[in-house]
VEXRO-398447 format. One line per 8 residues: number of its first residue (from 1); for each residue x, y, z of C-alpha. Coordinates in steps of 0.001 Angstrom, whole numbers, plus 500000, padded with zeros to 6 digits. Example, Ala and Ser with C-alpha at 12.3 -4.5 7.8 and 13.67 -1.06 7.14 Angstrom:
1	512300,495500,507800  513670,498940,507140 .
! end
This chain:
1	666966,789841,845840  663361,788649,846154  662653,785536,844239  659192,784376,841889  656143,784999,843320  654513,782172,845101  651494,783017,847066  650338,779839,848894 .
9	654433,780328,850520  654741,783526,850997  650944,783497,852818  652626,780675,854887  656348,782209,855139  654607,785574,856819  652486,783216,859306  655743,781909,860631 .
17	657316,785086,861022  654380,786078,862729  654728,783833,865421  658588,784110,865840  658866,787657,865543  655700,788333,867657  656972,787762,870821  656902,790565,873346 .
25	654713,792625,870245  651258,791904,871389  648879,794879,872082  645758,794973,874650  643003,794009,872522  640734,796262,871580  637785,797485,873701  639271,795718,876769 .
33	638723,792184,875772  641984,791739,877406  640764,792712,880963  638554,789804,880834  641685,787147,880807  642912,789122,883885  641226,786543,886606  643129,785028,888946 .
41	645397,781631,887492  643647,779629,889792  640771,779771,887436  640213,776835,885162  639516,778535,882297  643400,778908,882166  643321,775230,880626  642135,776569,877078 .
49	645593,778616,876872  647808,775504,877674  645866,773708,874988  645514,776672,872143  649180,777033,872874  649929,773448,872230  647627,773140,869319  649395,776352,867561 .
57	652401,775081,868647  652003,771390,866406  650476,773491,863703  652610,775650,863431  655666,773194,862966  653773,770983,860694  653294,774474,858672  656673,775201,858622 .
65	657970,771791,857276  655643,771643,854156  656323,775074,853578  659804,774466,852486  659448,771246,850957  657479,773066,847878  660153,775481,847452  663900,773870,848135 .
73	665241,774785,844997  665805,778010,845104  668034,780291,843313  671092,781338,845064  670353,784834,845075  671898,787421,847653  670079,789682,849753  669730,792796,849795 .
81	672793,795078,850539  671093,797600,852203  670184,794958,854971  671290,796263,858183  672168,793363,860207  675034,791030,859224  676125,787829,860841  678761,785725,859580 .
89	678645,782046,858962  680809,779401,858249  681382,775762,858693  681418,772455,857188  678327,769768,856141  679484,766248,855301  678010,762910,854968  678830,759633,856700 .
97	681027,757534,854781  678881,754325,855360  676396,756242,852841  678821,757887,850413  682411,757258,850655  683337,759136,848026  684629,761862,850344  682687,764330,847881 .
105	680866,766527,850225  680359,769492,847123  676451,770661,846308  674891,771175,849601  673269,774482,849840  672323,776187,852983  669934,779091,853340  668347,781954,855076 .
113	664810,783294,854000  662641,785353,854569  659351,787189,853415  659498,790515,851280  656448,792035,850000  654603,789308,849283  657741,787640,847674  660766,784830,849576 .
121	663561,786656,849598  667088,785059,850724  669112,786638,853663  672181,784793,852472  673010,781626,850507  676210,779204,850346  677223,775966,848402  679961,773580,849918 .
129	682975,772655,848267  684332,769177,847679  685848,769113,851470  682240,770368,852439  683274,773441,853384  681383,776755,853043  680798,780653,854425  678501,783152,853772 .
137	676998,786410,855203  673278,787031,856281  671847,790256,855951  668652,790854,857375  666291,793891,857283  666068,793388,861747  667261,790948,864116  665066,787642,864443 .
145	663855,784218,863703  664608,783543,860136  664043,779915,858631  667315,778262,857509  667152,775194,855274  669969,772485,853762  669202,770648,850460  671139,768662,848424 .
153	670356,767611,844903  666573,769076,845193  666145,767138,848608  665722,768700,851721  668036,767748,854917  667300,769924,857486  665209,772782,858399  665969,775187,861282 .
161	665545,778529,862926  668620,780927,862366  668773,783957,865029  670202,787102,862608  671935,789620,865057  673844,792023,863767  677667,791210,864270  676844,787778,865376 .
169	680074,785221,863787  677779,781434,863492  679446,778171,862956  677733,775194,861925  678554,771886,861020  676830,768835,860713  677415,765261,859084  674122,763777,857702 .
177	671745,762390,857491  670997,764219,861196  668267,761806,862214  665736,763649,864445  668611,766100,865471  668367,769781,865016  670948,771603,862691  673841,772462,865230 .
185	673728,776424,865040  676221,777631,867285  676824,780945,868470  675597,782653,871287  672761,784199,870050  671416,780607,868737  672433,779030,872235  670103,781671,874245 .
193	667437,781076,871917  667954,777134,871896  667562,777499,875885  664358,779628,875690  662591,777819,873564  663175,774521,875026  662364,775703,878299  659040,776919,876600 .
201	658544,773276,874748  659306,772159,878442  656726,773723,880014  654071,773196,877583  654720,769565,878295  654724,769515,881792  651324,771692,882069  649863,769069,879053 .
209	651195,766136,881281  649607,768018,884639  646499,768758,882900  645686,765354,881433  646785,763928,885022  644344,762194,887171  646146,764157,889997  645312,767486,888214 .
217	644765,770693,891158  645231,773945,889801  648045,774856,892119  650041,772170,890230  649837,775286,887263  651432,777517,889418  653973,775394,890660  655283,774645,887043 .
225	654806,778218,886333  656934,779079,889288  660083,776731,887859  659500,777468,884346  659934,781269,885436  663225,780727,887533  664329,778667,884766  663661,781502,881710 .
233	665094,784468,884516  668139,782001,884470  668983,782079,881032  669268,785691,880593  671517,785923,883734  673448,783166,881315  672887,785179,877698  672975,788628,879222 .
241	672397,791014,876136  670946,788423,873932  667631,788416,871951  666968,785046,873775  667807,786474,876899  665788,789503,876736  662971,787609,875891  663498,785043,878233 .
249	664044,787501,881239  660867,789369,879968  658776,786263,879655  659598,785010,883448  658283,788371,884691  655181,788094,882675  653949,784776,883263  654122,785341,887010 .
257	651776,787955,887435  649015,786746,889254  650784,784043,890898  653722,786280,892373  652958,789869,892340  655925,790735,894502  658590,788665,892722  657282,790645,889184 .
265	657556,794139,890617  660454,793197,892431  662412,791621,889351  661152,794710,886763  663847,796667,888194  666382,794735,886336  664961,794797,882706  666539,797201,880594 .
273	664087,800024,879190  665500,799271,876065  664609,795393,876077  661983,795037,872550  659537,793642,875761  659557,796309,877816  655797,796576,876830  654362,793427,877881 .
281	656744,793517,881044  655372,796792,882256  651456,796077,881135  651784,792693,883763  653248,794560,886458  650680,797602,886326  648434,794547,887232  650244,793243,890160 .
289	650979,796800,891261  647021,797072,891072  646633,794021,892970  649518,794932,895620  648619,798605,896093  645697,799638,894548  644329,801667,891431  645799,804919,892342 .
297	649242,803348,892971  648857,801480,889437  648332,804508,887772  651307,806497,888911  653062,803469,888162  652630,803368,884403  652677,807146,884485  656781,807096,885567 .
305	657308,804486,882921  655616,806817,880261  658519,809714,880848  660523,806717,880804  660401,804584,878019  662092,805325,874610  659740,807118,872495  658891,804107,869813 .
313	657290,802476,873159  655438,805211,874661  652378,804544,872818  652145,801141,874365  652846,802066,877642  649717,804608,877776  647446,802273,876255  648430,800408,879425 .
321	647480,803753,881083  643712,803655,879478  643537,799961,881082  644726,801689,884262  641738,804617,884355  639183,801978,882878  639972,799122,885858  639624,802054,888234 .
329	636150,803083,887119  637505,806471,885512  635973,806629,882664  636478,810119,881676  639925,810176,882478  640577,806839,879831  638389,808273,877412  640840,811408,877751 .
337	644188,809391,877433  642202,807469,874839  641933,810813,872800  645208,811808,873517  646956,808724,872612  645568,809086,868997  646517,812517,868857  650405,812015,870001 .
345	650500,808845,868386  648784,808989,864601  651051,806664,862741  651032,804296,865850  649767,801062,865261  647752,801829,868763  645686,803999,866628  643154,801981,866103 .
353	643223,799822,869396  642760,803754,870984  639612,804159,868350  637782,801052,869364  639058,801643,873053  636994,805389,873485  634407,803188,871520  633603,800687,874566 .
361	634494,803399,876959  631288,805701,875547  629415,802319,875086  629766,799262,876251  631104,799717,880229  628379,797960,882805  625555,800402,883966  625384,801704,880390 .
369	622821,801072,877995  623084,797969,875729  623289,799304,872347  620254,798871,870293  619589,795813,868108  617372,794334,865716  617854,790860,863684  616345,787496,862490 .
377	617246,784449,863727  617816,781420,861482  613910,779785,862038  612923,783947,861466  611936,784969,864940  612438,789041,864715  614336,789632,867511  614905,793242,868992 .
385	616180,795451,872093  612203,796041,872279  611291,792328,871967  613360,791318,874850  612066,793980,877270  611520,792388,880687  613879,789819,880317  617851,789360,880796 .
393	619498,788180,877182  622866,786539,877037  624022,788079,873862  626817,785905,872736  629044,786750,869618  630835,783218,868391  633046,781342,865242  631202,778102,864964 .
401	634617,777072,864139  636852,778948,866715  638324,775883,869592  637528,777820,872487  633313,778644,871913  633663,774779,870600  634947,773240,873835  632662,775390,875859 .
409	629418,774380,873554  628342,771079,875421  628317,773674,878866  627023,776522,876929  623994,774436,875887  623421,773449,878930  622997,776544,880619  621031,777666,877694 .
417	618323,775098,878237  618253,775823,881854  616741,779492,881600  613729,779974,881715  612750,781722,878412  609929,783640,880783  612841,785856,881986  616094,784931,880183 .
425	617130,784314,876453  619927,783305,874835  620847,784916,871151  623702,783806,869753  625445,785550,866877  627581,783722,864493  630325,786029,862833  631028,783469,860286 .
433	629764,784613,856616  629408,781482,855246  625719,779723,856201  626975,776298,854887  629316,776470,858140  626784,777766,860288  624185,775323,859301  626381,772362,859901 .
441	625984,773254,863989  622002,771769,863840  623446,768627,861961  621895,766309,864081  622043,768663,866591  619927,771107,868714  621617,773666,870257  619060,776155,872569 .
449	618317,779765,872411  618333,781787,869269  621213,781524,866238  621560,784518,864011  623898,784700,861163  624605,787180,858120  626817,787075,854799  628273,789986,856477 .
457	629935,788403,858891  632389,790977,861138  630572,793733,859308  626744,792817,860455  625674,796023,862467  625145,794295,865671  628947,792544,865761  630161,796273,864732 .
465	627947,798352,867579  628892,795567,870490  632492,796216,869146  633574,792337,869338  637332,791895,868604  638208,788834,870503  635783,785190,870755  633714,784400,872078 .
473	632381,787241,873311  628597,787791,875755  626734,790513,877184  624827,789906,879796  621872,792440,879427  619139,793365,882435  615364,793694,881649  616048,797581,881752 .
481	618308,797293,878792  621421,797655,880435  624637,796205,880724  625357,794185,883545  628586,792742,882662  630779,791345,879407  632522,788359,879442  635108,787442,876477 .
489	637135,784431,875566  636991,781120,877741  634809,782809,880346  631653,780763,880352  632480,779938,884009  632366,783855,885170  628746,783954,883232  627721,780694,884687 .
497	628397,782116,887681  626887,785607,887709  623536,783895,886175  623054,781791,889527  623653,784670,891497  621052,786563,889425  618505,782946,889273  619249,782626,893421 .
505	618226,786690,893732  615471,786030,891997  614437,782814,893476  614916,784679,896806  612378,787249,896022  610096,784910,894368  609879,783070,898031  609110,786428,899977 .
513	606556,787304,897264  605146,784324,897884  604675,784380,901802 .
! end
């Protein structure tokens, strides 16, 4: 039964089911921003991930425990009965006797939430008796991450991550005050998911320790890589036919690709076609079949998963196959599975992906014509497609407040102020509406090249004909107008180094000229 409205929690409450529940759901992004993060590991730009990941990571938890503080006393409604998944719990919560001796371990209320259109509802709800004991059933709308929370007397003890699976029988008991000690969930469904996500906290550590090492060489990323993989392809040989496992198998073959082509392919065999990953799994091995075989090879590839795959995952799959066409210079042909993913798939939520997709197919690919512009940059310089005739533009599409264009700013200026504005400029699009924000950049700052910005925002014409779904995102145009290449999240490196090439060219020319 959903419970009073309370919008700054429920906002929160679908955040954090975001994140739990969006593992193994992510889609390509839209227009192929997600061929750009395709570069080999070695690549440093792989250091922004670890750190994003970490940063989410903290913020999330820190999130997650004020969340629930605001709203601990809830009331002990059911959920609904038309939930389909049911696990049964029971156990026992007590106190130590060197805090209350009473032996009165009555009032402590445990809990399973969730969100509900726009509401908290509760999965299931139980209050201990005077020996502390208590059971209760969880119904949940699909099997997940749900938050679970103790409180006793309007305080909160503990807050925890319940896995629902349907026919799942949970015990848990726990004498507090628990210190910094997790609520004891036991099952096996909580014990695979224990294992993979402290083999992800793991990891994060050891690339944060590598990373901030003075020993740092990017092989030391694949090496950790390489054991965190074995490690998560462990636990599912442990938890066979557990959520945890699944995702645990699924998420050793994905994070390999690059680094072990062979060991991916090789170990895709063994996931089920059923697993709720089966997306990601296959989209990372169409690369390393790519990188093993070849285009052609990669494209039959995701073609014999497409018969394959259970029908709620087919849409996925030949997104992957647009990729496929699009990395192998057939345009026509991803335009065409473009088209025909929209038709097959209308209520998919690859509809739109597929719409912005045929979009930068028609558009955006290199050797096509930059798309036409014409704005006014902050000291109101008109600035157009016409105006920069002659010269190349770095067209760069930023959040003065997104981490990644941040960290990259020092460098960005830097090779800003090193072209030459008699044959390169720099224009630099802000997609944030607000010109307080924007204006706050030149605080005591200079930054070179040209800054436009709009109370539109995402909607400004230029973000909406360069298509820009992920950023940062730059264009790199020629002095014909056209495209050379397109470079999206922490890429700066891959621009920096296409620029030299182009400066050395040019330099090159300049010296023959010259003789």
């Amino acid at each position: 039964m959903a419970e009073s409205k309370n919008s700054s929690l429920t906002e929160e409450m679908v955040g954090y089911e975001k994140i739990i529940k969006g593992a193994g759901s992510e889609k390509p992004q839209a227009g192929f921003d997600a061929l750009e993060f395709s570069d080999h590991p070695f690549n440093d730009p792989s250091i922004n991930f670890v750190l994003d990941m970490h940063i989410s990571e903290r913020t999330n938890y820190l999130t997650f425990i004020s969340l629930f503080v605001a709203v601990i006393l809830f009331a002990g409604c059911g959920s609904d009965s038309e939930y389909p998944i049911r696990s049964e719990v029971e156990g026992t919560l007590r106190i130590l006797a060197a805090i209350d001796s009473t032996g009165d371990f009555s009032g402590f209320r445990i809990s399973v939430l969730t969100q509900k259109d726009g509401d908290v509802d509760t999965l299931g709800t139980a209050v201990t008796e005077r020996d502390g004991v208590f059971s209760m059933t969880v119904r949940a709308p699909e099997k997940g991450i749900y938050p679970i929370l103790v409180e006793r007397g309007g305080t909160t003890l503990s807050i925890g991550e319940f896995v629902a699976v349907d026919g799942d029988s949970v015990s848990i008991s726990a004498t507090f005050p628990l210190g910094t000690r997790p609520l004891p969930i036991l099952s096996e469904e909580n014990a695979a998911w224990t294992a993979y996500k402290n083999t992800k906290a793991q990891h994060n550590r050891s690339m944060l320790d590598l990373l901030e090492s003075d020993s740092y060489r990017p092989q030391g990323l694949g090496l950790i890589t390489a054991q965190t993989s074995t490690i998560l392809w462990s636990i599912q040989s442990s938890y066979a036919g557990t959520m945890g496992g699944d995702l645990a198998m699924a998420e050793s073959i994905v994070m390999m690709e690059g680094w072990n082509d062979s060991t991916v392919v090789a170990r895709l065999a063994q996931v089920s076609l059923d697993n709720e990953s089966i997306v990601e799994v296959v989209r990372a091995a169409r690369r390393s079949v790519a990188r093993l075989s070849g285009g052609k090879a990669s494209i039959d590839f995701i073609r014999d998963y497409l018969a394959r795959v259970p029908e709620s995952k087919q849409a996925g799959i030949m997104a992957e196959l647009v990729v496929a066409f699009a990395d192998s210079g057939m345009t026509v042909e991803a335009v065409a599975a473009s088209t025909d993913l929209r038709r097959l798939y209308p209520d998919s939520e690859w509809f739109d992906w597929a719409a912005r997709a045929t979009y930068d197919l028609e558009n955006l690919q290199p050797g096509m014509d930059a798309p036409v512009y014409s704005v006014t940059s902050r000291e109101g310089v008109e600035l157009s497609s016409s105006s920069m005739s002659g010269k190349f533009v770095v067209l760069e599409f930023f959040n003065p407040l997104e981490q990644i264009w941040r960290r990259e700013l020092q460098a960005r200026d830097g090779i800003a102020g090193a072209l030459t504005q008699s044959a390169f400029e720099t224009i630099s699009v802000s997609v944030e509406p607000d010109s307080v924000i924007n204006e706050a950049l030149f605080d005591g700052d200079d930054h070179p090249g040209h800054f436009i910005w709009s109370d539109l925002g995402l909607d400004h014409q230029i973000v909406k004909d360069y298509n820009v779904n992920v950023l940062p995102t730059r264009f790199l145009i020629n002095p014909d107008g056209i495209i050379v290449a397109r470079y999206t999240g922490p890429a700066l490196a891959n621009l920096e180094r296409d620029l030299a090439t182009i400066i050395a060219d040019l330099n090159d020319i300049a010296a023959r000229l010259s003789q």
